[in-house]
C-alpha positions as CSV (number, residue, x, y, z in Angstrom):
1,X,0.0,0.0,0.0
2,X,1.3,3.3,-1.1
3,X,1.0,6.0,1.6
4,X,0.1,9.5,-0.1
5,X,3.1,12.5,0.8
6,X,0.3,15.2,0.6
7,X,-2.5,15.5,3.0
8,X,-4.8,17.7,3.2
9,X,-6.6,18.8,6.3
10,X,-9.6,21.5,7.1
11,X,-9.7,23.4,10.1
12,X,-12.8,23.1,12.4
13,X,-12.6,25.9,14.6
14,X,-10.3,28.1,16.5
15,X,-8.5,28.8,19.9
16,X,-9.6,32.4,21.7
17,X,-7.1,32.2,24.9
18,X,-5.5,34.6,27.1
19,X,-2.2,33.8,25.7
20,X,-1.1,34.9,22.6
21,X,2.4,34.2,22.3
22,X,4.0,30.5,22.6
23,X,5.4,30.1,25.8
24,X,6.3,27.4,28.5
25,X,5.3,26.8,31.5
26,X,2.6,29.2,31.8
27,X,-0.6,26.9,31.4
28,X,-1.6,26.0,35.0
29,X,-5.2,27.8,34.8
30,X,-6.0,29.0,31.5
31,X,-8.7,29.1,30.1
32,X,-10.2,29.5,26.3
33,X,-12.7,28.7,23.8
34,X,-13.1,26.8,20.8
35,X,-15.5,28.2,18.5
36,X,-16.2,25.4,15.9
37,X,-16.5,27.2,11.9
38,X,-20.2,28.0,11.6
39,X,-20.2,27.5,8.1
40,X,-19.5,24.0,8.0
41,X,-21.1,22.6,11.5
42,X,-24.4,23.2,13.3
43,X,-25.0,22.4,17.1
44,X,-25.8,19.1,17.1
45,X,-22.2,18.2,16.3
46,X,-21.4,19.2,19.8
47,X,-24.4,17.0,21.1
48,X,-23.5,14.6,23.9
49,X,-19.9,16.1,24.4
50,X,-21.2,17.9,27.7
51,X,-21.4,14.5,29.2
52,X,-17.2,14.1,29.2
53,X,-15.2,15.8,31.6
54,X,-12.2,15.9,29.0
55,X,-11.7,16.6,25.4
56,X,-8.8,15.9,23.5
57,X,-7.9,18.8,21.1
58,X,-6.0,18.5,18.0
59,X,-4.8,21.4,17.0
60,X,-1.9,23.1,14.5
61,X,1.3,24.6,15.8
62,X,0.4,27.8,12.8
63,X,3.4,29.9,13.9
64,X,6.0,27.8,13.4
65,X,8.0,28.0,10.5
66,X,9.1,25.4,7.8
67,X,12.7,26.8,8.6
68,X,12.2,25.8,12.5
69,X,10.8,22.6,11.8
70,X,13.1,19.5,13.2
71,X,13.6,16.4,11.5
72,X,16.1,14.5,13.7
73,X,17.4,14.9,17.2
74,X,17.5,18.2,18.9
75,X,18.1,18.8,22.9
76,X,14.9,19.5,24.2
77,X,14.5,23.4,24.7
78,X,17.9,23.6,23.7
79,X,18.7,22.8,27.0
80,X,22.1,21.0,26.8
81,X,21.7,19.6,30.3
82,X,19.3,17.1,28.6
83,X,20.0,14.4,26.5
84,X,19.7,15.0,22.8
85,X,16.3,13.1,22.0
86,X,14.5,12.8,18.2
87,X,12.2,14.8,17.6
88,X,9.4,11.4,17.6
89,X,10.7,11.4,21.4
90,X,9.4,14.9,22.3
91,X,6.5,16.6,22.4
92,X,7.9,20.3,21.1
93,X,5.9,22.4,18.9
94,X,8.7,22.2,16.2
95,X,7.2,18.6,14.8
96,X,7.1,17.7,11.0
97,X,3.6,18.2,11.1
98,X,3.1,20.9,13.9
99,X,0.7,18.9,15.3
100,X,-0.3,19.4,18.6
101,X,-2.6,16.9,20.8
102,X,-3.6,17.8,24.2
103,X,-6.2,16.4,27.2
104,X,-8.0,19.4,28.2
105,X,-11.0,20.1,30.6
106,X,-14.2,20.5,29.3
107,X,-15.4,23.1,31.2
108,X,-19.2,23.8,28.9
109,X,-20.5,23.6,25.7
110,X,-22.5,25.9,23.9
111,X,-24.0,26.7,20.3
112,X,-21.0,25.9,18.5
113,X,-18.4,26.7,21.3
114,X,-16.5,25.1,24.1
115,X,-14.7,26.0,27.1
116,X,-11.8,24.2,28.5
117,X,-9.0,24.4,30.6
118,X,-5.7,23.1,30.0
119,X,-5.2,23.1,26.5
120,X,-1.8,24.3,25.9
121,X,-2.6,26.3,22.5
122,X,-2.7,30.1,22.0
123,X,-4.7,32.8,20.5
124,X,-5.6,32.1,17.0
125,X,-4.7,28.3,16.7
126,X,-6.1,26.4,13.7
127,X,-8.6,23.1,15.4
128,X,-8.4,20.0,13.7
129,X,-10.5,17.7,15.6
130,X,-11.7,17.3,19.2
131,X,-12.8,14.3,20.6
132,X,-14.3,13.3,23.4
133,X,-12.0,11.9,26.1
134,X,-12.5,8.7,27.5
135,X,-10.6,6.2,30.4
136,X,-10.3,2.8,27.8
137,X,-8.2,5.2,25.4
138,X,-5.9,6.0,28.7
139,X,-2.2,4.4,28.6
140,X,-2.9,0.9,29.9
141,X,-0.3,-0.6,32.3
142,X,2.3,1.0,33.8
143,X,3.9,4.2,32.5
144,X,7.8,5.0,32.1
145,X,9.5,7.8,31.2
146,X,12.9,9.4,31.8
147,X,13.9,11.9,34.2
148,X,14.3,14.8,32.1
149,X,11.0,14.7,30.9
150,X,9.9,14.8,34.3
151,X,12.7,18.0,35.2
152,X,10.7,19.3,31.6
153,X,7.2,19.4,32.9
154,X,7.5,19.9,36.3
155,X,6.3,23.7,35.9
156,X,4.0,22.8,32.3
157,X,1.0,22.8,34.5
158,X,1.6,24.6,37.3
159,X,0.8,23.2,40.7
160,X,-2.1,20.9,38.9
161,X,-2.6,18.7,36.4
162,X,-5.5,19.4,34.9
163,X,-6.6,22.7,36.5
């Protein structure tokens, strides 16, 4: 089976947060909404997602640039203190496909809009899909992962996980 280079994806809606720049480490607490694209959804596509405490977002890192994009192995935050991981061994915004996934509280759901907490994207950001989140789709058995990743995201969140 030949896999096709090109995809092509639509945007569903957008992220209106408090934060407009990229950052880390500042996400403990904030708060946005996704409005969904009117023109190509009406409310009963959110029907049913009330009843989840989570979402998971998929959204599109749209400010970085082809030129920052990595491909291989990079030191995570440039941080030389860490060991130099590849890039399918990080999370950083600087993927391939700037793809972004991320767990977030659903907080309500309205017309064509949620609100949710958590979700580690910033004003403007291009929504691929959101789903709702559920327990079976959680890592089964235990989970390992090195220490630097814990150093890494000890601040992410703040105090909290999932504020």
């Amino acid at each position: 089976m030949n896999m096709p280079q090109q995809l092509e994806f639509s945007t569903i809606g957008t992220v209106h947060s408090p934060v407009v720049e990229p950052a880390d480490d500042i996400w403990a607490g904030v708060q946005c909404r996704i409005d969904l694209d009117s023109s190509r959804f009406t409310p009963d596509c959110l029907v049913g997602l009330a009843d989840f405490s989570h979402v998971e977002v998929v959204f599109l890192f749209h400010r970085v640039q082809e030129s920052e994009i990595a491909m291989g192995s990079r030191h995570p935050r440039n941080r030389l203190d860490w060991p130099k991981v590849g890039i399918f061994a990080q999370r950083g915004k600087n993927r391939p496909n700037r793809i972004g996934v991320t767990i977030c509280r659903l907080l309500s759901v309205g017309d064509l809009s949620l609100e949710v907490a958590g979700l580690d994207a910033i004003d403007g950001t291009p929504v691929l899909d959101i789903k709702p989140y559920m327990r079976e789709f959680a890592a089964r058995g235990e989970i390992r992962q090195p220490k630097w990743v814990d150093e890494l995201m000890r601040g992410y969140w703040g105090n909290t996980y999932f504020g």
